[in-house]
N, C-alpha and C positions, 0 to 999 in steps of 0.2 A: 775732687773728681767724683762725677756722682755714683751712686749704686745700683745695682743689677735691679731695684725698685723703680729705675726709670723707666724701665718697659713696660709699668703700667698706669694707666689704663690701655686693654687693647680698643676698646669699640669708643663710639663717640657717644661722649652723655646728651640724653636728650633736654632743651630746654627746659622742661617744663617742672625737671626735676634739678636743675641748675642753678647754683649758689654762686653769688663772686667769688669766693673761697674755689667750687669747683671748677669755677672757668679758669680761674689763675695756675688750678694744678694741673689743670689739662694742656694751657700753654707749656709750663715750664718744664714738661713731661718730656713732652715732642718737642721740644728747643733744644733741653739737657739730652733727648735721645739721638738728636742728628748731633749734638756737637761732640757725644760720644764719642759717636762713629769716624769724626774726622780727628780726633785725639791720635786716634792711632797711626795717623798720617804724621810722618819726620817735616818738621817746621823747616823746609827750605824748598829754596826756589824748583829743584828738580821734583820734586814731589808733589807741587803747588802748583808750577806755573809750564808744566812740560803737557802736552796731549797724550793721554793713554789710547786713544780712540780715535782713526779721524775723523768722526762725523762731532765730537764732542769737543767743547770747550775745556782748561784745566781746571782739577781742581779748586783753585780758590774761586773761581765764578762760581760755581755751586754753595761755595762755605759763604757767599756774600752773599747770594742772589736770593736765598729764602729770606732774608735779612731785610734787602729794600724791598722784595715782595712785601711787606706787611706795612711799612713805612706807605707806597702809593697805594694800598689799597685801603690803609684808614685815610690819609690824606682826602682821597677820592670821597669820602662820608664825613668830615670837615673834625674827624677827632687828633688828626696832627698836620703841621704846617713841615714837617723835615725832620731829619736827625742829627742836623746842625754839621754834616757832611756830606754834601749837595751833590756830589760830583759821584758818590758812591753811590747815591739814592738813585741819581738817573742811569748810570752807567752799567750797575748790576741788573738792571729791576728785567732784563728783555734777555733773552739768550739767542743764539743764532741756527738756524735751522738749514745746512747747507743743499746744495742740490748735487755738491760734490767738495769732498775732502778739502780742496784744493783754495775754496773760497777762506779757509779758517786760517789760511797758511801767512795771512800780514798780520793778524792778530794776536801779536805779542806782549803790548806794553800792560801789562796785568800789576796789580797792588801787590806787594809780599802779604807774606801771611800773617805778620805780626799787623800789619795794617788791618784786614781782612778778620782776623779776631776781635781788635780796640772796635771795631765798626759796630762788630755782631754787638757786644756788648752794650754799648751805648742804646742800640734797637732795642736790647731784650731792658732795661731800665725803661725807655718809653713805653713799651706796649705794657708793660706793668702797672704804670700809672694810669694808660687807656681803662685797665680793668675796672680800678678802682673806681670808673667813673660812670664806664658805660651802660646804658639802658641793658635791661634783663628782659625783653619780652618771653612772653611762652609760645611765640610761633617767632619762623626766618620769611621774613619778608625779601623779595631779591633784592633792595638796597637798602637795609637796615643797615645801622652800625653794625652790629652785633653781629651779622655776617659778614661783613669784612675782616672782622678779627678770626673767626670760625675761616673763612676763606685761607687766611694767612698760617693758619694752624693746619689744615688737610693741604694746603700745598706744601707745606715742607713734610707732612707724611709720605706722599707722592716722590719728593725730589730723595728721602731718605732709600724710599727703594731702588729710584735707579739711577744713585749714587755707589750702592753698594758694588755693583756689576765693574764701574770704572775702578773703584779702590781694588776689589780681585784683583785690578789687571797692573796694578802696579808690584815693580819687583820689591823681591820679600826685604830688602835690606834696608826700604824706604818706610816700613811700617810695622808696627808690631801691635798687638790685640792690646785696648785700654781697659785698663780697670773699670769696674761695672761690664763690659763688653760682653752678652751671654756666650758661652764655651759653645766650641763647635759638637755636634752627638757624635758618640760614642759606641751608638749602639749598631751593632750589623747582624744582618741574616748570614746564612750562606749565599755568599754569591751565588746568583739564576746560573745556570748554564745552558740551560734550552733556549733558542731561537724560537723567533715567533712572540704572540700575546696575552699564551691560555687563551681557559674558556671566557666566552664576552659574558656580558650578561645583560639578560633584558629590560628592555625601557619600556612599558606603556604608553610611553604619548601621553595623547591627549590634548584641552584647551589649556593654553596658560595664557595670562595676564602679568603684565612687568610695568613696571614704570609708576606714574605718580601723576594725575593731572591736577594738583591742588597750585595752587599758587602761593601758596605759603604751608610753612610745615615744622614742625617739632626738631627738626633734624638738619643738618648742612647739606647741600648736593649739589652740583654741578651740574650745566645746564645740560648737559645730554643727556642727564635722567629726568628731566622732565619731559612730560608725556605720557604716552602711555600706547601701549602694545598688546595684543591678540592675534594667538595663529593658534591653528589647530597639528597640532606634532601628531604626525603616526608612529606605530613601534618600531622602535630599532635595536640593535645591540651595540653593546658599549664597553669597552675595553675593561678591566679591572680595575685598575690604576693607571697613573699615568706612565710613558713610555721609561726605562731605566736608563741610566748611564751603561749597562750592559745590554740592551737591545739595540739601544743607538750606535754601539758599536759595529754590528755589524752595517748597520746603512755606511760605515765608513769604510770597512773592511772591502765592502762589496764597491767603493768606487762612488758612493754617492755623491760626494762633492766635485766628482770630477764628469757627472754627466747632467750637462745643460738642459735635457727636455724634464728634468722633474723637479728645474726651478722655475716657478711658473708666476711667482709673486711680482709684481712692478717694482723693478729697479733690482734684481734680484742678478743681472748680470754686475751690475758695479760692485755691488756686495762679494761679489766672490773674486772680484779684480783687486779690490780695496781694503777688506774686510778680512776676510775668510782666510782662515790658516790651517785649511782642510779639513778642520774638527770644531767643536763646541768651545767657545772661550773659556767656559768654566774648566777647561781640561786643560795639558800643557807637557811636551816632549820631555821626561827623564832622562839622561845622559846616556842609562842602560837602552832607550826606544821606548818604554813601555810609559800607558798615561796616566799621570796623575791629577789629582783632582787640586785647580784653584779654589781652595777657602778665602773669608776675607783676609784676613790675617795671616794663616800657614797655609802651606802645603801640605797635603796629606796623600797617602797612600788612595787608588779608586775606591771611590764607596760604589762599587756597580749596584747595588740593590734600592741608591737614589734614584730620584726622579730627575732626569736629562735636562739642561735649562739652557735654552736655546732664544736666538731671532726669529721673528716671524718667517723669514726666507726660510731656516733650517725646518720650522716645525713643519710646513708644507711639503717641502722638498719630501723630508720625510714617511708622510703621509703620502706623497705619491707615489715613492717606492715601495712601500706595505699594501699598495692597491687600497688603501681605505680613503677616511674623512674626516680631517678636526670636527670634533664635538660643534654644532652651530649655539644660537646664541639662545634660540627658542628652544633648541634639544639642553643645553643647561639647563634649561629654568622647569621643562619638563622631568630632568633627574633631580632639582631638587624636591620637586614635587613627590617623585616616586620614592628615591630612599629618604625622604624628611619627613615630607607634608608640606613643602612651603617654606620660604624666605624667614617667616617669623620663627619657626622651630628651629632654622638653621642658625639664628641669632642666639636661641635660648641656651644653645649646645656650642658656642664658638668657643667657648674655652675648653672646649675636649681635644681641640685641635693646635695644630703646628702654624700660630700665627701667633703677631704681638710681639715678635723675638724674646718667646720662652727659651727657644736652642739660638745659636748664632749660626745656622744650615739648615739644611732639608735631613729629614731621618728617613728610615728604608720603607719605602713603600710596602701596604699590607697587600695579599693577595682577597681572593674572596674567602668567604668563611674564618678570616682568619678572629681571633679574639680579642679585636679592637676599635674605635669608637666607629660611626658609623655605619652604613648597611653592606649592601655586597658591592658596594664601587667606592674604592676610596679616590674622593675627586677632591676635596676641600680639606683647605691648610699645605704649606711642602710649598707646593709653587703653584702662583698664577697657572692657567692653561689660555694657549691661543685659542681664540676661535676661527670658526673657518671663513666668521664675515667681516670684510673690509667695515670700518668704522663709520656709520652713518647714526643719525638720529633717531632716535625711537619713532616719532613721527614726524619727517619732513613736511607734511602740511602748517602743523603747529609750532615747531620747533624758534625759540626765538632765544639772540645770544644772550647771553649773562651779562646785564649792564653793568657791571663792576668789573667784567673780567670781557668782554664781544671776543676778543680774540683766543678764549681757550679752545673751544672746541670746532666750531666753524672751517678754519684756513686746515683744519686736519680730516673733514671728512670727504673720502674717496679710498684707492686702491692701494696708495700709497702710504696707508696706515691699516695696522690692524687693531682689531678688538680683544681683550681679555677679561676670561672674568674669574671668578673662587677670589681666593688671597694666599698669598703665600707665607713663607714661616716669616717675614721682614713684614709683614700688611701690618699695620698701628690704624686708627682712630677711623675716617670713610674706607680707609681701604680695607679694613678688615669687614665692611658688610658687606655680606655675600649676598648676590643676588640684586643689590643694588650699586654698587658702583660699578661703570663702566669703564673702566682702564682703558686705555688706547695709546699708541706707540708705534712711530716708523717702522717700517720694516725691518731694518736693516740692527735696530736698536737691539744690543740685549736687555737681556729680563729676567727677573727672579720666574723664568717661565717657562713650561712644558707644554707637553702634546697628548691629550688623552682622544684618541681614534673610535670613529666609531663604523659602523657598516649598517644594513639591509637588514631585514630578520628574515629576509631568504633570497 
């Protein structure tokens, strides 16, 4: 079983500084860290092959699906013909995206798990020998080999995070925390008791610049960061940290799940017909009434002084009962400007932060002033934050699909998905660059993710 040393590396190594030795540690980092994570899951059918979610597939599609991912997307650059289990390679490689629960409901006939492991296995011996073989350039070309393998490694980054959200939601007698698996924090404040946000703090504004117009680059990315972005941000104020499991309480206390004008998100009534169990799913009714918090693994007493991890419907909804504003995408990039300097300082200091799964959860949020990394807004690491803008392209003029992948990003941008961005304490390898990956996710989907608000500065 591996060791609590699979969680690293957190960030992606850049080519240019890339050994076949480090491409191979870097696969079998992020391979060993997702199959970690499904160790903990009891090898049977109920645990496997049952829906925790209804917009999601079970289980073992997940444990296969980053598996044939990697199989058609070397395929696709002519470095393998199959994995000599054909039926899995086609079968896994696509997942379903419903328009309602109700589409998922003939979709039964699923592999056991023990199948679903021999698969993975087999995959992780080919792309091994891939290594051994494949061209090393110092730049990614959009159809290099080289990023197909890099493709196949930050999408199982991606499916490791929200994967985590469905294993929470399975009950506790189907799973227990694996060896290597980092320990949930320990560490708590006094629980907040005041209502409200504190004081905000201010933003500057100003010009930012985001994105990336090279055509080739040192690094992996996904085609919706290419391009490239400029807006000019005025000042605004900006929440502390992000919202608690104790603030968010009261939006529940006060009825907010049960009043329709301040879910305003597209598709945000079927979520609350279908979805919704009047609270946050990271949370979960005690016998006594009172809420406890879903860890992956256990259940644990509320950590109220965590940061709330919510769907995109919930963070909005929320925000419009506070009268404020999700953080937008340009006001991010203007706060890392102002407590950083910039994207590249926030790279230099990523490891001061709650990413990379150093803890296995979110720890208590800092207030300002407090004596901890960062400036007076603690926004990065703990969890993604929604933004407040539906999921488009840096540039819709320019924007063109990912010919290795046309279907990632495209069939998602509109209302019916939203944008995140930071990383959360689960971000490994692109996900943990802040300020450059663009996360994006149905509505309706949870998320290692929160709500940091912002308002006016009069």
């Amino acid at each position: 079983m591996p060791e609590p040393s699979v969680v690293r590396p957190v960030g992606q190594p850049p080519l240019r500084e890339l050994s076949r030795e480090q491409l191979a540690r870097y696969f079998t980092t992020t391979w060993e860290t997702y199959e970690t994570l499904f160790r903990g899951v009891t090898d049977s059918a109920e645990s496997y092959c049952a829906r925790v979610h209804p917009f999601r597939l079970p289980l073992v599609f997940y444990l296969a699906h980053t598996a044939s991912f990697y199989v058609q997307k070397l395929k696709l650059v002519g470095l393998v013909n199959g994995s000599g289990m054909p039926e899995l390679d086609e079968r896994m490689e696509q997942g379903v995206s419903p328009e309602h629960p109700d589409e998922l409901a003939e979709l039964t006939d699923w592999p056991d798990p023990e199948t679903a492991w021999s698969y993975r296995k087999q995959v992780r011996d080919i792309v091994l020998r891939v290594i051994e073989n494949i061209p090393l350039p110092t730049t990614v070309e959009p159809q290099s080999p080289v990023r197909a393998l890099l493709m196949g490694i930050e999408h199982e980054n991606i499916h490791l995070h929200t994967s985590i959200p469905l294993i929470r939601m399975l009950p506790a007698r189907l799973k227990e925390a694996p060896p290597g698996w980092p320990t949930t924090v320990n560490e708590r404040t006094i629980p907040p008791t005041e209502r409200g946000h504190g004081d905000y703090a201010y933003c500057r504004g100003g010009l930012v610049r985001f994105g990336d117009t090279r055509t080739e680059a040192d690094r992996f990315q996904w085609d919706n960061e290419w391009g490239r972005r400029e807006a000019e941000v005025s000042p605004f104020m900006v929440a502390p940290h992000p919202v608690t499991n104790r603030q968010f309480l009261e939006f529940v206390e006060d009825g907010g799940y049960h009043n329709p004008g301040l879910w305003t998100t597209h598709g945000a009534s079927l979520f609350l017909s279908e979805v919704s169990r009047g609270h946050p799913n990271s949370w979960f009714r005690a016998d006594d009434g009172s809420y406890r918090y879903h860890g992956i693994f256990d259940n644990i007493d509320m950590p109220w002084d965590w940061p709330v991890e919510v769907s995109r419907h919930e963070a909005v909804a929320y925000a419009n009962w506070a009268g404020q504003s999700l953080i937008s995408e340009e006001q991010f990039h203007a706060l890392l400007n102002h407590e950083f300097g910039g994207v590249e300082r926030v790279a230099d200091r990523i490891d001061e932060f709650n990413v990379g799964l150093r803890h296995g959860s979110p720890r208590p949020v800092r207030g300002r002033g407090a004596d901890s990394d960062g400036g007076a807004v603690d926004f990065v690491g703990n969890v993604a934050l929604w933004l407040k803008d539906d999921f488009t392209p840096l540039d819709g003029e320019s924007f063109r699909p990912d010919p290795l992948y046309p279907d990632f990003s495209e069939p998602w941008f509109g209302a019916e998905t939203g944008l995140l961005a930071g990383a959360s304490y689960a971000a490994r390898g692109h996900m943990a660059d802040v300020g450059v990956m663009r996360d994006f996710m149905q509505n309706h989907m949870d998320q290692l993710a929160g709500i940091l608000l912002t308002r006016p500065t009069s």
